[in-house]
FISEDREN-699676 format. One record per residue: z, y, x of N, C-alpha, C, O, CB in turn; residue in three letters; residue number from 1. Coordinates in steps of 0.1 Angstrom, whole numbers. Atoms other than C-alpha are relative to their C-alpha. Glycine has a CB too. Layout:
<nuzas>
- n.up,n.north,n.east,ca.up,ca.north,ca.east,c.up,c.north,c.east,o.up,o.north,o.east,cb.up,cb.north,cb.east,res,n
- Z,Y,X,Z,Y,X,Z,Y,X,Z,Y,X,Z,Y,X,Ala,NUM $
...
</nuzas>
This chain:
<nuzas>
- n.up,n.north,n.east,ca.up,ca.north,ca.east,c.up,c.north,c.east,o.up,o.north,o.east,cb.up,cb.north,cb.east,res,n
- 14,0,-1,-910,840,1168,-5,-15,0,-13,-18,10,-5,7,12,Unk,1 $
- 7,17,1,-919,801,1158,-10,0,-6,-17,-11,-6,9,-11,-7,Unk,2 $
- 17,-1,2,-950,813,1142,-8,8,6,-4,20,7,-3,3,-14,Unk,3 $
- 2,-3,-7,-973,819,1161,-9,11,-5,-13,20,3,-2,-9,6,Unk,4 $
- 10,-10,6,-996,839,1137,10,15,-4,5,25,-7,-10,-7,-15,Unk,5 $
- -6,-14,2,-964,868,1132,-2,0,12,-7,11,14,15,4,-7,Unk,6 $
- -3,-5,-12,-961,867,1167,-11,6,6,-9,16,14,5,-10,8,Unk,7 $
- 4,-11,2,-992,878,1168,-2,14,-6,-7,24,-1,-4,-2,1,Unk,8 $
- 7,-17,5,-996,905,1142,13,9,4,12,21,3,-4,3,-20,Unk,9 $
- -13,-8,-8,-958,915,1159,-6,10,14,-3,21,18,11,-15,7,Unk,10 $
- 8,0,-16,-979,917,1194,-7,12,0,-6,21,8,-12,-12,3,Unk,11 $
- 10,-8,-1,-1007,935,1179,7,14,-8,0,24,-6,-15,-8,-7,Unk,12 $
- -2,-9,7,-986,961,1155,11,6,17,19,15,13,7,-4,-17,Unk,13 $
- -8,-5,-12,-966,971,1189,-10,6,11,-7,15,19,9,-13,7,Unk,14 $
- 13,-3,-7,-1001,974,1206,-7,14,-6,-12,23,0,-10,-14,-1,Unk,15 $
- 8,-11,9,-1014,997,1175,14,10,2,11,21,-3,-6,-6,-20,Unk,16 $
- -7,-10,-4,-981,1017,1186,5,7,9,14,16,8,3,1,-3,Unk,17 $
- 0,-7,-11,-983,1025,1217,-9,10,5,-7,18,15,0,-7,6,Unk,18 $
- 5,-12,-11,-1009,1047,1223,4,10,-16,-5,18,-19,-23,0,8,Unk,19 $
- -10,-12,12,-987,1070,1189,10,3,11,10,14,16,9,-8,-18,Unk,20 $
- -10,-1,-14,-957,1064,1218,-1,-3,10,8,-8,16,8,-5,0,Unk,21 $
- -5,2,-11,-968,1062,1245,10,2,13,8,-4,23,-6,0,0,Unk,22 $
- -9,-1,-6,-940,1073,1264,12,-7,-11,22,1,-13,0,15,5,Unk,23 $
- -9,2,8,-918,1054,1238,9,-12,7,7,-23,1,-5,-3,-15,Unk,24 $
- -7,9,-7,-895,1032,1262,3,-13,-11,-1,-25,-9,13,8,5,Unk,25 $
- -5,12,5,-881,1012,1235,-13,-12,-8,-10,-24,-11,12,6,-10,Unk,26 $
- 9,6,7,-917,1002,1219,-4,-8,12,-4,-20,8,-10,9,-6,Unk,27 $
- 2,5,-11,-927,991,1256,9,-10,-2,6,-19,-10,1,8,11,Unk,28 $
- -14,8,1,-894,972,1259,-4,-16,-10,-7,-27,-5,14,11,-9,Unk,29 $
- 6,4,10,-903,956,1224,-13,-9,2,-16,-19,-5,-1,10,-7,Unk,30 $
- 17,10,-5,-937,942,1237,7,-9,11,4,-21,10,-17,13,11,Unk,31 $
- -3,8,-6,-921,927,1261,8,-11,-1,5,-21,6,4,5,6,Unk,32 $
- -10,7,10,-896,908,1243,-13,-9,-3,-16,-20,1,9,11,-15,Unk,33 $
- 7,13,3,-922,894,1229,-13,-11,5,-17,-23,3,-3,1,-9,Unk,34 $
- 8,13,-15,-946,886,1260,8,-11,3,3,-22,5,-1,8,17,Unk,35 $
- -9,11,-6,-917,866,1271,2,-10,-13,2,-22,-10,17,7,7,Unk,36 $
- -4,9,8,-910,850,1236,-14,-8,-2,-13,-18,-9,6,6,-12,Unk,37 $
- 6,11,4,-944,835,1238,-6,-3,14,-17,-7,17,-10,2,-14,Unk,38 $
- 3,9,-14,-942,825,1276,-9,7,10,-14,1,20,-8,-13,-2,Unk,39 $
- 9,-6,-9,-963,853,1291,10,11,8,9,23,7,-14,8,-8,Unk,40 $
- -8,-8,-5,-935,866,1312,-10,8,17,-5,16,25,16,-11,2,Unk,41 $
- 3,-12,-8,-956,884,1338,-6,13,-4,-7,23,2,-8,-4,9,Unk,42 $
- 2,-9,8,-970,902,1310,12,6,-3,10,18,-4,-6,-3,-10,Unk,43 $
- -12,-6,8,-933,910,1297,6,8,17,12,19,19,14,-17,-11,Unk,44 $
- -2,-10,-12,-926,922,1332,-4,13,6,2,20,14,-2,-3,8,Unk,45 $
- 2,-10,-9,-949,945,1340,5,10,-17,6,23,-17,-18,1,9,Unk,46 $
- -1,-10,7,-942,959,1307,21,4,-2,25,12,-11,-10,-6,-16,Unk,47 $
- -13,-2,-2,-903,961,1313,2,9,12,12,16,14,6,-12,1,Unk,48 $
- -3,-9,-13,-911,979,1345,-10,12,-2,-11,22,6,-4,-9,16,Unk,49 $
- 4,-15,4,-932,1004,1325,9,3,-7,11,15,-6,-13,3,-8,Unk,50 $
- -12,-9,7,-903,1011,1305,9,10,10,16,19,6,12,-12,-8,Unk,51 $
- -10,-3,-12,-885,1021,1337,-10,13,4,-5,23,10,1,-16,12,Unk,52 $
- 3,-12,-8,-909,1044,1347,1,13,-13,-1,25,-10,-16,-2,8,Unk,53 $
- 1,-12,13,-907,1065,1310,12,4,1,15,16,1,-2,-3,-16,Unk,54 $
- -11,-5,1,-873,1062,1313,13,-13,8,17,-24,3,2,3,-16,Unk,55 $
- -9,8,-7,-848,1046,1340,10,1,-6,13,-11,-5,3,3,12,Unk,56 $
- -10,2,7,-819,1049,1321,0,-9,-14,10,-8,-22,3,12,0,Unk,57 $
- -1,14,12,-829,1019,1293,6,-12,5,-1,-20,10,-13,-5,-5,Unk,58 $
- -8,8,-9,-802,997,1305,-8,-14,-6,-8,-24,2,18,3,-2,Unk,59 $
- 6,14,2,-821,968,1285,-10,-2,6,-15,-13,4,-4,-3,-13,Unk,60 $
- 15,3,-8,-851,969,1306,8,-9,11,7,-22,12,-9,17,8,Unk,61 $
- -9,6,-11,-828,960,1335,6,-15,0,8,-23,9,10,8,2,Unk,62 $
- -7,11,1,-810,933,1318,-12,-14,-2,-10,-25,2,11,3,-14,Unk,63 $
- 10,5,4,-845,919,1305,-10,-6,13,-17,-16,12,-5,10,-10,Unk,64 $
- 8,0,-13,-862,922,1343,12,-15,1,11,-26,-4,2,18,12,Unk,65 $
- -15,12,-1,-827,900,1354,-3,-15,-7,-1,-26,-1,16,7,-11,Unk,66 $
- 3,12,9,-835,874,1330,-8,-2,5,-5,-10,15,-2,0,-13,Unk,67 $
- 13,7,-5,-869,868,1338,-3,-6,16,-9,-17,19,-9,10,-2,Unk,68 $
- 0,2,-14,-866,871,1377,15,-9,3,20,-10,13,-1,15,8,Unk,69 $
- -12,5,-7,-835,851,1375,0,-20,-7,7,-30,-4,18,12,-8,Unk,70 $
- 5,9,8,-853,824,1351,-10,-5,9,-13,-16,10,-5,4,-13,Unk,71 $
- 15,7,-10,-883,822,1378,8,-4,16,0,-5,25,-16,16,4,Unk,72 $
- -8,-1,-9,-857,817,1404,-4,2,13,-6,-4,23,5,-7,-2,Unk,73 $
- 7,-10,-13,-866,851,1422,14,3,5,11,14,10,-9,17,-5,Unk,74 $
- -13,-2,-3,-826,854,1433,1,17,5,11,23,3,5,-12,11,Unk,75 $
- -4,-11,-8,-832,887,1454,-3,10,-10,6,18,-13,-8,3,14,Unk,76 $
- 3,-6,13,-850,902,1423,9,2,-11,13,13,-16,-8,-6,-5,Unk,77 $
- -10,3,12,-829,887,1398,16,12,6,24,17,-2,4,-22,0,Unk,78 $
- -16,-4,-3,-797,902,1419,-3,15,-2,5,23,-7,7,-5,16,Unk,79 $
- 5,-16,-1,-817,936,1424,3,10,-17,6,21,-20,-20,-1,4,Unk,80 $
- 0,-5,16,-817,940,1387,13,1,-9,15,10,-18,-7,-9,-8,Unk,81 $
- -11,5,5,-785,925,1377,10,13,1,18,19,-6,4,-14,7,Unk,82 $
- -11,-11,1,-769,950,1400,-4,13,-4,7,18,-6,7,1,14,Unk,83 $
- 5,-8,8,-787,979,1386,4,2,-12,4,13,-16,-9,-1,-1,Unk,84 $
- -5,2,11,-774,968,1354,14,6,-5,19,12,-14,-1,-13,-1,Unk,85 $
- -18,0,-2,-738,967,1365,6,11,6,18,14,5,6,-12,9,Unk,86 $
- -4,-13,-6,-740,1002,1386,-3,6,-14,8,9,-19,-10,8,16,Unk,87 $
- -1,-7,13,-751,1018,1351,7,3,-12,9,13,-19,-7,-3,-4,Unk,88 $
- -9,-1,14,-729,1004,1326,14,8,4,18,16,12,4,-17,-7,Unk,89 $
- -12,-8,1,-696,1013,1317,11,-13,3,10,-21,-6,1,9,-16,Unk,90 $
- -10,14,-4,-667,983,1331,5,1,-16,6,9,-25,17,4,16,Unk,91 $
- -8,1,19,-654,967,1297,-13,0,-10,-11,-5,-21,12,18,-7,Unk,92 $
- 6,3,8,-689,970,1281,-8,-16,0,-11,-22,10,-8,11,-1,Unk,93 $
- 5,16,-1,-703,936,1273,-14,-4,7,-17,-15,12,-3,-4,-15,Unk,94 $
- 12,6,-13,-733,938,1294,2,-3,12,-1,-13,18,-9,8,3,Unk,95 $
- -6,-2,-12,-717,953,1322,6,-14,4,2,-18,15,10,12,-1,Unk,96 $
- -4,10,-2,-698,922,1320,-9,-15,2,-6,-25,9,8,2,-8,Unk,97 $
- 10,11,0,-726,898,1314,-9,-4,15,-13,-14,20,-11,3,-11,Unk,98 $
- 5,-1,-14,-741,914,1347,9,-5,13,6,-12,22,-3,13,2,Unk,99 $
- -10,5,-12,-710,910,1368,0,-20,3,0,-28,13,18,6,-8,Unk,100 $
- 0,16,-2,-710,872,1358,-10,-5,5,-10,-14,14,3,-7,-11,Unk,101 $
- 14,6,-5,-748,866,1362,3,0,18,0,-7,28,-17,12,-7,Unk,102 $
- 3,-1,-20,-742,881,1400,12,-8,6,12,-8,19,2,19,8,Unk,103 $
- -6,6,-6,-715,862,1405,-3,-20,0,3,-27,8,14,6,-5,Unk,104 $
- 8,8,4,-734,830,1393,-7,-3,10,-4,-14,16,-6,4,-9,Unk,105 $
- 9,-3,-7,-761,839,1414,6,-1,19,0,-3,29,-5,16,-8,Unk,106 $
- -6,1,-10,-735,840,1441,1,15,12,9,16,21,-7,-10,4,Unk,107 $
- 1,-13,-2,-744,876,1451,9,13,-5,8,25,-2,-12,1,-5,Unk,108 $
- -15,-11,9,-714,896,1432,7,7,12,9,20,12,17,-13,-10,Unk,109 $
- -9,-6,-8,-694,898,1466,-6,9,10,0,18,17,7,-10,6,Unk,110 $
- 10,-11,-10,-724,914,1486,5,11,-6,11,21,-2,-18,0,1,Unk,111 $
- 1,-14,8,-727,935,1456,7,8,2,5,20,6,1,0,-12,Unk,112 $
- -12,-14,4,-694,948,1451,1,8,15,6,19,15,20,-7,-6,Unk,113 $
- -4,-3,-14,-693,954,1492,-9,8,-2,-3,18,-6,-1,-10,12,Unk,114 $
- 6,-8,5,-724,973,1487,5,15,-3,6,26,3,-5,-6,-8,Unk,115 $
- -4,-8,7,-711,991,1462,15,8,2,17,20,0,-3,-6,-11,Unk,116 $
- -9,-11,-9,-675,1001,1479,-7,6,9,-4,18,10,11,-5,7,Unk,117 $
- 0,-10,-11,-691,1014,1508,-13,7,-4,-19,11,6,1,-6,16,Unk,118 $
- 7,-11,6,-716,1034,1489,8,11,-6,6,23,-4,-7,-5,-9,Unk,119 $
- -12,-13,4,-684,1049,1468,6,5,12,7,17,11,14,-5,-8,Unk,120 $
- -8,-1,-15,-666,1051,1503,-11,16,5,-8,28,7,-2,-20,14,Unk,121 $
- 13,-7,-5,-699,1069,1515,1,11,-8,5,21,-3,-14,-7,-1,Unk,122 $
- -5,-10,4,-697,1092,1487,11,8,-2,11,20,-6,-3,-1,-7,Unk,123 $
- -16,-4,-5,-661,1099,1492,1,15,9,5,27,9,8,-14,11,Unk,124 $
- 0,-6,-11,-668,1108,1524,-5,12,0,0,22,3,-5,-7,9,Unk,125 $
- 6,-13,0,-693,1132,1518,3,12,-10,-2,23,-10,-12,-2,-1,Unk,126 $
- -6,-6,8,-675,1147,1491,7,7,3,7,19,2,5,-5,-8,Unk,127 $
- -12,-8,-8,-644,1153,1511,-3,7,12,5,15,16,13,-9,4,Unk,128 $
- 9,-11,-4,-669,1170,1537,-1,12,-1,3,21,5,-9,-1,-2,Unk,129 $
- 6,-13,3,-683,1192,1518,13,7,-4,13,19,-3,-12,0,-12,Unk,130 $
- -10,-6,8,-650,1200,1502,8,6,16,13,18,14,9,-12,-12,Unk,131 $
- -6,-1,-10,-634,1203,1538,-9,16,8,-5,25,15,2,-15,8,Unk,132 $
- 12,-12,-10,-664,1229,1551,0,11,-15,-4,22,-13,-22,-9,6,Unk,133 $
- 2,-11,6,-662,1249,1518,10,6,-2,9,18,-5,-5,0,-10,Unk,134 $
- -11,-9,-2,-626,1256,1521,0,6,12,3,18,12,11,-6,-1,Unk,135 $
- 4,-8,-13,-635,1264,1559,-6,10,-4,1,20,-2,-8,-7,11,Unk,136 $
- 8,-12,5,-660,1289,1544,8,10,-6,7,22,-4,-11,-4,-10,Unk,137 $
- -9,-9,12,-635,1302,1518,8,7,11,9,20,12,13,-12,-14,Unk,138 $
- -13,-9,-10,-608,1311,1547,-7,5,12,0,12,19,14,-11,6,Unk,139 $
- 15,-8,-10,-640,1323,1570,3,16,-6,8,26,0,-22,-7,-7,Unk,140 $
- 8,-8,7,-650,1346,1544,12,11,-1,9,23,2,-7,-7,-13,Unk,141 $
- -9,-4,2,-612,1357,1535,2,3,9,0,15,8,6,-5,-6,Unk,142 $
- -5,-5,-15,-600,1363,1572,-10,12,5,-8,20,14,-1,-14,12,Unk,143 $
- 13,-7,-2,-634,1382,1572,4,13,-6,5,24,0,-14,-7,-7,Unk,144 $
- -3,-11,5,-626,1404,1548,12,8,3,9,18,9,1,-2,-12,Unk,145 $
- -14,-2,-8,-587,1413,1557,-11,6,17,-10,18,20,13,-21,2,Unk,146 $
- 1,-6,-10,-606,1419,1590,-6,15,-3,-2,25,1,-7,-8,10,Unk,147 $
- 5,-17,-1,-630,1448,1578,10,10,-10,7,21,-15,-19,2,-8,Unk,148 $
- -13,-9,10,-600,1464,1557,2,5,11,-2,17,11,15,-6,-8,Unk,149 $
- -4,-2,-5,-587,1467,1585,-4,7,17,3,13,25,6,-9,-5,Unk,150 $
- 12,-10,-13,-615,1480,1613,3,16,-11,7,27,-7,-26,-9,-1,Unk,151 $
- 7,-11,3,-622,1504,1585,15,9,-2,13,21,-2,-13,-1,-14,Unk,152 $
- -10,-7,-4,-582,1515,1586,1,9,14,2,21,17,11,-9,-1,Unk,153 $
- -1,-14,-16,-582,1522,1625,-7,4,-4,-1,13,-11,-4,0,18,Unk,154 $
- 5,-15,-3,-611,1541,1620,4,12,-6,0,23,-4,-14,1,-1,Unk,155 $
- -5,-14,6,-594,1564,1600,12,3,5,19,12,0,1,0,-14,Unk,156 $
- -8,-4,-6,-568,1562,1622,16,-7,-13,26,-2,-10,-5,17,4,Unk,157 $
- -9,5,3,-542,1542,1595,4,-13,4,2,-23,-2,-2,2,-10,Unk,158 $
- -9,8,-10,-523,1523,1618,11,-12,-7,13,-23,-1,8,11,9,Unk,159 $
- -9,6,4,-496,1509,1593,-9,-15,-10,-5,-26,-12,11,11,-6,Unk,160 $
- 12,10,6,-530,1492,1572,-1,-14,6,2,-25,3,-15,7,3,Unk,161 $
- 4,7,-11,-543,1483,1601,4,-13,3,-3,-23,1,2,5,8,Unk,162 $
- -12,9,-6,-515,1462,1616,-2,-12,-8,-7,-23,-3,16,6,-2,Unk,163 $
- -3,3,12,-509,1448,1582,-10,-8,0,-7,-19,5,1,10,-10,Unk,164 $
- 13,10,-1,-546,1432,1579,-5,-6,10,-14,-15,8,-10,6,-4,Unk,165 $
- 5,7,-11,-552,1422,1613,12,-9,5,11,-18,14,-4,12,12,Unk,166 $
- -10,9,2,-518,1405,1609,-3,-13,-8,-2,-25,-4,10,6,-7,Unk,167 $
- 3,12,10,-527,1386,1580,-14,-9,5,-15,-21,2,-3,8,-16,Unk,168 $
- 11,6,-5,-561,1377,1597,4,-12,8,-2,-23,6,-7,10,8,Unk,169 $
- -4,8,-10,-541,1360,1625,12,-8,-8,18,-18,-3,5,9,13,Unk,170 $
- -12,10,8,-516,1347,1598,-10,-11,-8,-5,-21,-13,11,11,-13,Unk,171 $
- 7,12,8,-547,1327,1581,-8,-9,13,-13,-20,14,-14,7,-13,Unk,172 $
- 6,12,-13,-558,1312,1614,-15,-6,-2,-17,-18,-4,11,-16,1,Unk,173 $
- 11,10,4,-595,1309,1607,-5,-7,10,-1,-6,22,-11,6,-7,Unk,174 $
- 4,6,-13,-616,1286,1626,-10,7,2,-22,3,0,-3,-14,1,Unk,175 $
- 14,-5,-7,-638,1310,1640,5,11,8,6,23,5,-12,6,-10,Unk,176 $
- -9,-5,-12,-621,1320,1676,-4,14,2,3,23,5,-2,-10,15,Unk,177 $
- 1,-14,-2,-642,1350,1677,5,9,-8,10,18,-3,-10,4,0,Unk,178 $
- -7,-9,7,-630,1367,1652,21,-1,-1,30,8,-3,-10,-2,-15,Unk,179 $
- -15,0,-9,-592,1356,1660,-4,12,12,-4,24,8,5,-19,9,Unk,180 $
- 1,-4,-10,-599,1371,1692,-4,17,2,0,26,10,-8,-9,4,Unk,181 $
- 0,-15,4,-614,1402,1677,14,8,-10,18,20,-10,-15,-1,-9,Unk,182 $
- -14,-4,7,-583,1405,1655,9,6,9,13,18,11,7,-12,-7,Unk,183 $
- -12,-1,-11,-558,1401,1680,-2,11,9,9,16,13,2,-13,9,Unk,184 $
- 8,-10,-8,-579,1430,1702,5,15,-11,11,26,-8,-21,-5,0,Unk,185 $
- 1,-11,7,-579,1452,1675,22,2,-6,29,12,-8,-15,-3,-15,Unk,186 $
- -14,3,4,-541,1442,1665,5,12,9,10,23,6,7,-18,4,Unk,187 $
- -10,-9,-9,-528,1456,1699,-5,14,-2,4,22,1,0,-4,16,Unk,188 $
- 2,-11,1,-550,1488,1692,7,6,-6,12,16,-2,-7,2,-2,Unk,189 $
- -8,-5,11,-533,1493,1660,14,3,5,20,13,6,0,-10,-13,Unk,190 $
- -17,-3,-8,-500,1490,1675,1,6,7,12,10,6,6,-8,8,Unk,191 $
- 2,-11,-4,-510,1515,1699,1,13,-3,8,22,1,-6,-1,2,Unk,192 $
- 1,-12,10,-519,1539,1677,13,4,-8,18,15,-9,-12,-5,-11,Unk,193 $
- -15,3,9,-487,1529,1656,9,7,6,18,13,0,6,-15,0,Unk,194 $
- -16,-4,-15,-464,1540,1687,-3,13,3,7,21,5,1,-10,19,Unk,195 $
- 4,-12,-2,-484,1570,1694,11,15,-8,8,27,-7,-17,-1,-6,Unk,196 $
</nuzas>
């Protein structure tokens, strides 16, 4: 853009298409580019941070924010953006990488990545949670069932059922003492009955 008269009719044909797209992220984007190419970077900002709201996932908005706030030397900004850049991409793509370096530049890389393990860490955690409470549920539910097999045997008086499922109940050891406790109750009935 070294002339200044395309750079307007660039300006103004991006202007005549936005209200055709307006939700068009990359036309936004595009205005911006060239707010900044002719020095009106608070213009090219806010219009990089409307791209963001059409669509967060335009990883050039991010890289383009970074630049500007890292050019006005906003550092907390600049880093805010950078690492946004660098949680998005893909490790090995050339941005991703451009971001890693800017934040390490910036001097901010090692927060980052700290950050960013104990956010993975964090999701770990709650991952292997939920995964730990839905197998608890699974062997709830299963010890549950084995138990009413095996109520609804005594009541018919089949004792060898019985046994059999209020065995296996106490052979899955769920964690829910009452119903152990109800098992084991009903166990010795069955065995009663059994001997009868």
């Amino acid at each position: 853009f070294n002339d200044t008269a395309t750079t307007e009719i660039y300006t103004l044909s991006l202007h005549d298409a936005l209200p055709i797209y307006p939700y068009y992220a990359e036309v936004r984007n595009d205005l911006g580019v060239v707010y900044e190419a002719i020095g009106e970077d608070d213009q090219a900002l806010l219009a990089y941070k409307e791209v963001l709201e059409i669509d967060p996932s335009y990883l050039a908005a991010y890289t383009n924010l970074a630049f500007i706030y890292e050019k006005k030397g906003d550092i907390k900004n600049a880093t805010t953006y950078w690492k946004k850049r660098y949680t998005l991409g893909q490790e090995g793509d050339y941005w991703w990488e451009v971001s890693r370096q800017h934040l390490l530049k910036l001097g901010t890389f090692p927060e980052v990545r700290k950050q960013l393990l104990e956010e993975k860490a964090a999701l770990l955690s709650r991952e292997f949670v939920y995964k730990r409470e839905q197998e608890r549920l699974k062997l709830i539910e299963e010890a549950r069932l084995h138990f009413d097999i095996g109520s609804r045997a005594l009541k018919e008086r089949n004792s060898e059922v019985a046994l059999k499922e209020f065995a296996t109940v106490l052979s899955l050891n769920p964690p829910d003492e009452e119903l152990k406790n109800k098992a084991r109750e009903l166990y010795i009935q069955s065995e009663r009955l059994y001997l009868e």
